[in-house]
C-alpha positions as CSV (number, residue, x, y, z in Angstrom):
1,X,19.5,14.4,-67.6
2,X,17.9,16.3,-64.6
3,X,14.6,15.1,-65.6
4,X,11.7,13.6,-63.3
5,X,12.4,10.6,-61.9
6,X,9.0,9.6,-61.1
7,X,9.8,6.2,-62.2
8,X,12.8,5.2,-60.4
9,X,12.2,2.3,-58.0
10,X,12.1,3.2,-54.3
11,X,13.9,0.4,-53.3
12,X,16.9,2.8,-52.5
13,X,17.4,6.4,-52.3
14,X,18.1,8.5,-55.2
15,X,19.9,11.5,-55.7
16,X,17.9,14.6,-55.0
17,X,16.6,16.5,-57.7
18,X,14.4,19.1,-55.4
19,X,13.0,22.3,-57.2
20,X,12.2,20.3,-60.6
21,X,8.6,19.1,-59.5
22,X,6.3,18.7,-57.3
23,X,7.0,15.1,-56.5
24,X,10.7,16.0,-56.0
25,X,12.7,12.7,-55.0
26,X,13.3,14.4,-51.4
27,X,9.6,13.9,-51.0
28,X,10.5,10.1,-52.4
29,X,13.3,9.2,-50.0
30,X,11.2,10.4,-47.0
31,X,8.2,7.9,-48.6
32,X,11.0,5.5,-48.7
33,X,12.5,5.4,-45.0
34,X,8.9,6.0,-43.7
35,X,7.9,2.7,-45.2
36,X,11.8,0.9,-43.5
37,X,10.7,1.9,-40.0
38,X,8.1,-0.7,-40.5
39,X,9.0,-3.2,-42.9
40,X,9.3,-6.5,-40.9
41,X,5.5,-7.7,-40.4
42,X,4.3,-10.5,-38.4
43,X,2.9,-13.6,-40.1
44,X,0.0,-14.2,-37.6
45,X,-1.3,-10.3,-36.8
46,X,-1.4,-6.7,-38.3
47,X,1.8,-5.9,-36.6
48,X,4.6,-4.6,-38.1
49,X,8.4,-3.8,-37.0
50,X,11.4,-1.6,-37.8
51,X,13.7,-5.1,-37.3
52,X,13.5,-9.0,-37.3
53,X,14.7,-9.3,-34.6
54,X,11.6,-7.3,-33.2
55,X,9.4,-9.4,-35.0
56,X,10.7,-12.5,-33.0
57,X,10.2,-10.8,-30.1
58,X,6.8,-9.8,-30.2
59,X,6.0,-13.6,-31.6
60,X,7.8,-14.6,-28.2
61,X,5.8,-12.4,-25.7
62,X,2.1,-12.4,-28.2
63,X,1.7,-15.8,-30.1
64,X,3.9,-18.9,-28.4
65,X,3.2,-20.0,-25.2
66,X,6.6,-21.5,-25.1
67,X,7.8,-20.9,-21.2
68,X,12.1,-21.8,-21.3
69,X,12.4,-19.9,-18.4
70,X,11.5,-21.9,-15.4
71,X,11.9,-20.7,-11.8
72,X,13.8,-23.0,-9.1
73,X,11.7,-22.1,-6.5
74,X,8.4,-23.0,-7.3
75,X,6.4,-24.6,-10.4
76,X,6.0,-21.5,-12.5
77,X,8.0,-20.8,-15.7
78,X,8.4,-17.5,-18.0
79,X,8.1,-16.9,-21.5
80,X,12.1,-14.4,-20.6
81,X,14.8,-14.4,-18.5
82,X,13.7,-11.0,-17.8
83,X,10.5,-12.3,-16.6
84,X,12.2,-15.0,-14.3
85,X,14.5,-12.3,-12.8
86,X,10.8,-9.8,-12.2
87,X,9.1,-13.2,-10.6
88,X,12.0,-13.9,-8.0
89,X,11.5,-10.8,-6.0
90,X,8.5,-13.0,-4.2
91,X,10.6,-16.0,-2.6
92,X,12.9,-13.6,-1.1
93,X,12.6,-11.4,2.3
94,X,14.6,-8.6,0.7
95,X,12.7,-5.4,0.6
96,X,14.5,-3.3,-1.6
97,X,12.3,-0.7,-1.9
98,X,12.3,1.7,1.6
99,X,9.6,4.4,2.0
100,X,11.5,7.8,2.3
101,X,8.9,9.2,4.4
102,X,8.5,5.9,7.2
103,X,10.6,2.8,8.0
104,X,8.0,0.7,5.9
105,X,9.9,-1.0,2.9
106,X,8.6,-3.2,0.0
107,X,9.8,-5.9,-2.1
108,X,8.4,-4.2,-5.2
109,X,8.8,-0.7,-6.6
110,X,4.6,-0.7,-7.8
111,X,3.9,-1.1,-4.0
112,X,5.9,1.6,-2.6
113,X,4.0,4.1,-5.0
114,X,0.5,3.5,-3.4
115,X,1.5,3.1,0.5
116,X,2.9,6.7,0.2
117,X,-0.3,7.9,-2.1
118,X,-2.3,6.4,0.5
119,X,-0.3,6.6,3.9
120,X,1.7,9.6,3.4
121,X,-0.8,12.3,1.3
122,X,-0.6,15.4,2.8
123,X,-4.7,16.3,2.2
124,X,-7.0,15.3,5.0
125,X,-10.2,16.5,3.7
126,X,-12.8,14.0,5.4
127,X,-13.9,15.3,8.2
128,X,-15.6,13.0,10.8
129,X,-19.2,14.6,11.7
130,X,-19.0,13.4,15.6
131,X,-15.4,14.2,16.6
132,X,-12.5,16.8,15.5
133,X,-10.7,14.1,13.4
134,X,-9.7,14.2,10.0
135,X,-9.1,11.2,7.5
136,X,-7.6,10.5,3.7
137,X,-10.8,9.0,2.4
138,X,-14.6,8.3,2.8
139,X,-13.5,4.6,3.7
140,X,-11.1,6.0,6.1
141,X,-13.9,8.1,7.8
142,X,-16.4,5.2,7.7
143,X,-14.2,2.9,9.9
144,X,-13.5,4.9,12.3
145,X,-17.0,5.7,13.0
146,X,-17.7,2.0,13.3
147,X,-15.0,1.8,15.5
148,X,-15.4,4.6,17.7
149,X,-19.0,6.4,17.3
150,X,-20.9,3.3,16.7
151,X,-25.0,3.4,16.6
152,X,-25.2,1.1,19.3
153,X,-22.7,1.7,21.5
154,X,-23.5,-2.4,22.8
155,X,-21.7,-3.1,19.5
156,X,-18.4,-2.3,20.9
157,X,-15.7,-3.5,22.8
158,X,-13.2,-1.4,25.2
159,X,-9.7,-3.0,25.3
160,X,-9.1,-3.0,29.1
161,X,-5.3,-1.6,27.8
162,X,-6.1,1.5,26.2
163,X,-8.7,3.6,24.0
164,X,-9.3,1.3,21.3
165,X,-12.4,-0.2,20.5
166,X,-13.5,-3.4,18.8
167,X,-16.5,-4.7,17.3
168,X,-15.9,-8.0,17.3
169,X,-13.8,-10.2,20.2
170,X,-11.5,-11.3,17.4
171,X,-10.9,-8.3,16.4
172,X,-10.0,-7.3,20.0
173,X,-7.5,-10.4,20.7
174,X,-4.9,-9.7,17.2
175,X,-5.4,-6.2,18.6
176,X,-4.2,-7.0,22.3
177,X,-2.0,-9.1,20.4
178,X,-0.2,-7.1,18.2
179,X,-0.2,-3.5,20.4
180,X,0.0,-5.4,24.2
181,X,2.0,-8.3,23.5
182,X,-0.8,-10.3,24.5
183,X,-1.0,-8.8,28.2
184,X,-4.5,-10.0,28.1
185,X,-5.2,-11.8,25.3
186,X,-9.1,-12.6,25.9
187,X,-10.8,-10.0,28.5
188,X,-13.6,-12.0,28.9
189,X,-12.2,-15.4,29.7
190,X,-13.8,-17.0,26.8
């Protein structure tokens, strides 16, 4: 009785016997559930799962290109009806997703993240060289030289509304445009 039980099957746990060896059958039934957490393998990859159902699901999403899911919008189709609920968000004007800091809103939540990185960052650490301003990035600073302190000033274009300047006339007009309500939509009567 109470002897080693080093050949028991570890098909199912056994009762404890701790202290008697080295290889105690707690050491066993730890072996045991280790190997259950992956014990449903995939028949065409390496991968393994803690569940059939698991297994199904990765063969869905990595090996079929079955697509039940279509949408009723436009051609596409998904391989889930979690999929098809993620695509919809594009055929609808609903912006669901407000910035806290602005009025700017966005149909998805991964575009809010980088308009307030980018739009919203406190740090201003670029520093134009020819004027007191101060910008987010390099490219930031780049622009607005263009724009405003170009190398030849012959480059640029005033609007006759304000400050602004353009480089090229098109530029100008969606400018004129956009800020004057197209007041004067083509300054030199082109």
């Amino acid at each position: 009785m109470g002897g080693n039980n080093h050949g028991n099957s570890p098909t199912a746990p056994q009762p404890s016997t701790a202290g008697q060896c080295p290889q105690s059958q707690s050491a066993k039934d730890e072996a045991y559930w280790d190997s259950r957490k992956t014990a449903f393998r995939c028949d065409e990859c390496p991968a393994a799962f803690k569940s059939k159902g698991q297994v199904a699901q990765h063969k869905l999403h990595v090996h079929s290109d079955k697509r039940d899911f279509p949408c009723d919008q436009c051609e596409l189709a998904f391989k889930t009806q979690n999929h098809l609920d993620r695509h919809q968000h594009v055929h609808s004007d609903e912006k669901k997703y407000p910035c806290d800091q602005c009025e700017m809103a966005f149909k998805r939540a991964r575009d809010l993240a980088p308009h307030k990185r980018v739009t919203h960052a406190v740090a201003r650490n670029f520093l134009c060289d020819q004027c007191p301003k101060t910008f987010k990035d390099a490219k930031a600073v780049r622009r607005h030289k263009r724009s405003v302190h170009p190398e030849d000033p012959a480059e640029v274009i005033q609007c006759p509304e304000c400050e602004k300047t353009h480089r090229t006339k098109e530029t100008l007009k969606v400018h004129i445009k956009d800020k004057h309500k197209g007041k004067k939509e083509d300054p030199n009567g082109d």
